[in-house]
BALOBA-1460 file (C-alpha; in Angstrom, 3 decimals):
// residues 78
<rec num="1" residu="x" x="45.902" y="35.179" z="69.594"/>
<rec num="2" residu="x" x="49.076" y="36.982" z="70.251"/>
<rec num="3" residu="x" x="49.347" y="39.308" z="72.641"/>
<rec num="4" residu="x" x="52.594" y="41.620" z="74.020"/>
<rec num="5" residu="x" x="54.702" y="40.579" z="76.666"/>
<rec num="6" residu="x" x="54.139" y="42.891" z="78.724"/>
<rec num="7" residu="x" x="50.424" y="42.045" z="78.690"/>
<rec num="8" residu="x" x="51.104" y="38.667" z="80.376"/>
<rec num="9" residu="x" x="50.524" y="38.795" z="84.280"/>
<rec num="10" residu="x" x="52.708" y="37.533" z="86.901"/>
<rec num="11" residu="x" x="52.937" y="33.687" z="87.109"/>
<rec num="12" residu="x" x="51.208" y="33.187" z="83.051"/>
<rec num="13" residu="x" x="53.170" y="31.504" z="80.242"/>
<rec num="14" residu="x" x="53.206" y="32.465" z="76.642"/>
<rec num="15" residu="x" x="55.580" y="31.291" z="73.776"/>
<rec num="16" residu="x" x="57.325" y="33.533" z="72.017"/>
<rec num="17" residu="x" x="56.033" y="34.517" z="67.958"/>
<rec num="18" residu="x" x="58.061" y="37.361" z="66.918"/>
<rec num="19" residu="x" x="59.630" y="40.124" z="68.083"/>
<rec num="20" residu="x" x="59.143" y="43.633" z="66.577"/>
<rec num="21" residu="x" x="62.236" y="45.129" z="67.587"/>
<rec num="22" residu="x" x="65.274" y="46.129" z="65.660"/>
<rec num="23" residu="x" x="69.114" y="46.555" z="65.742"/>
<rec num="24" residu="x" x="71.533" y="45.694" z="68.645"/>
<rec num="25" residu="x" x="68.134" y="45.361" z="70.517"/>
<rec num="26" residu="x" x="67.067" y="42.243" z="68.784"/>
<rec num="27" residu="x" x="70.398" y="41.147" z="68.371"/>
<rec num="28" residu="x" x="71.003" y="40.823" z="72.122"/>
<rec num="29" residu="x" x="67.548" y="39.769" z="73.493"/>
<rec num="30" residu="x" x="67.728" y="36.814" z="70.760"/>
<rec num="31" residu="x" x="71.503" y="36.118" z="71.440"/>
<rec num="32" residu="x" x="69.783" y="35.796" z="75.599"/>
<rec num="33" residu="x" x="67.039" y="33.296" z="74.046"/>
<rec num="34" residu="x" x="64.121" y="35.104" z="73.430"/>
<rec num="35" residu="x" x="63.137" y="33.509" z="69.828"/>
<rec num="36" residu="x" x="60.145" y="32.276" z="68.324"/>
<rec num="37" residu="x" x="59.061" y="29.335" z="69.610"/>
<rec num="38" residu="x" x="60.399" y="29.931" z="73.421"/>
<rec num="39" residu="x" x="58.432" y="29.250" z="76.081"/>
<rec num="40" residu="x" x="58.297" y="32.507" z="78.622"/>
<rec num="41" residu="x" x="56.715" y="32.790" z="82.014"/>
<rec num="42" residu="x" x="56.627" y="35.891" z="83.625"/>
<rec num="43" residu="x" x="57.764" y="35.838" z="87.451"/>
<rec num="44" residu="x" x="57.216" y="39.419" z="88.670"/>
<rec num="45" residu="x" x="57.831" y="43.474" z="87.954"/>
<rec num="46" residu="x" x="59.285" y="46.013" z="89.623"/>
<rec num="47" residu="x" x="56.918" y="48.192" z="92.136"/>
<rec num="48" residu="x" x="55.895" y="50.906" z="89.220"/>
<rec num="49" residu="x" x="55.891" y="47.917" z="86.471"/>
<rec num="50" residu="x" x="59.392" y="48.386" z="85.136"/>
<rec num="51" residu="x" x="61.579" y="46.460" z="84.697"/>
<rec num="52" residu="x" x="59.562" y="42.663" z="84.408"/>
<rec num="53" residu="x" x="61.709" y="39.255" z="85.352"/>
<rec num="54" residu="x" x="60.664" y="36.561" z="82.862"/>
<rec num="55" residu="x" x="61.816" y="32.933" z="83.147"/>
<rec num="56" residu="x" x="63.300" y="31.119" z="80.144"/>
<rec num="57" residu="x" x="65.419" y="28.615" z="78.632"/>
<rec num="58" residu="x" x="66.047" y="27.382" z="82.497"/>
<rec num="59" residu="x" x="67.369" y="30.959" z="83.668"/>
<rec num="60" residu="x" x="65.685" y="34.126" z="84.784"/>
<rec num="61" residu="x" x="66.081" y="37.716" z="82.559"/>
<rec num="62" residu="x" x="65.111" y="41.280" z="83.538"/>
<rec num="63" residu="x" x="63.914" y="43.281" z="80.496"/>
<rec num="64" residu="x" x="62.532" y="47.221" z="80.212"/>
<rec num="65" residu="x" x="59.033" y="47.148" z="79.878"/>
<rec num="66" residu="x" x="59.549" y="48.842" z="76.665"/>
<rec num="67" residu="x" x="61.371" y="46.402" z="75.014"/>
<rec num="68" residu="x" x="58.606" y="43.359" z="76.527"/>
<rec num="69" residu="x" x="55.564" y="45.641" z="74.989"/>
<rec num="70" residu="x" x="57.324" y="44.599" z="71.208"/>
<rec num="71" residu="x" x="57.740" y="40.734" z="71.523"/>
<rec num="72" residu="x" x="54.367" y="39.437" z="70.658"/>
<rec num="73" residu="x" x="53.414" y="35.896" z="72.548"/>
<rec num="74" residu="x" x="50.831" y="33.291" z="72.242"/>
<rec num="75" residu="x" x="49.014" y="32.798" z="76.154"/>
<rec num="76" residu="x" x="49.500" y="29.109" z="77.410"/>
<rec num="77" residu="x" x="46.741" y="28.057" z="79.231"/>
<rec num="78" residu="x" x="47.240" y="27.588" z="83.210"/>
């Protein structure tokens, strides 16, 4: 079941299905590594929930919570 990014609590893995965004938007979080397939873990957000630091592809990324409520994910289990 996929579910949005931004849905995923601190510590839980998903990998990446597709990404409803468009533009220079997509262009740059898939030139960073966010494609399908990817595995993502989210590591923590910001105080009010914005932005959220994900790990992937060996590296850590910041993104608005905006843009993490439009890439859809598939949960990994713990």
């Amino acid at each position: 079941m996929e579910i949005s990014l931004d849905r995923l609590r601190d510590g839980e893995a998903g990998v990446v299905e597709r990404l409803e965004l468009e533009g220079p938007t997509k262009r740059r979080l898939i030139e960073m590594g966010i494609t399908p397939g990817t595995r993502v873990r989210v590591l923590k957000r910001a105080p009010l929930g914005d932005p959220i630091e994900i790990f992937l592809r060996r590296y850590s990324l910041t993104l608005r919570a905006e843009d993490a409520r439009r890439i859809f994910v598939r949960r990994l289990a713990a």
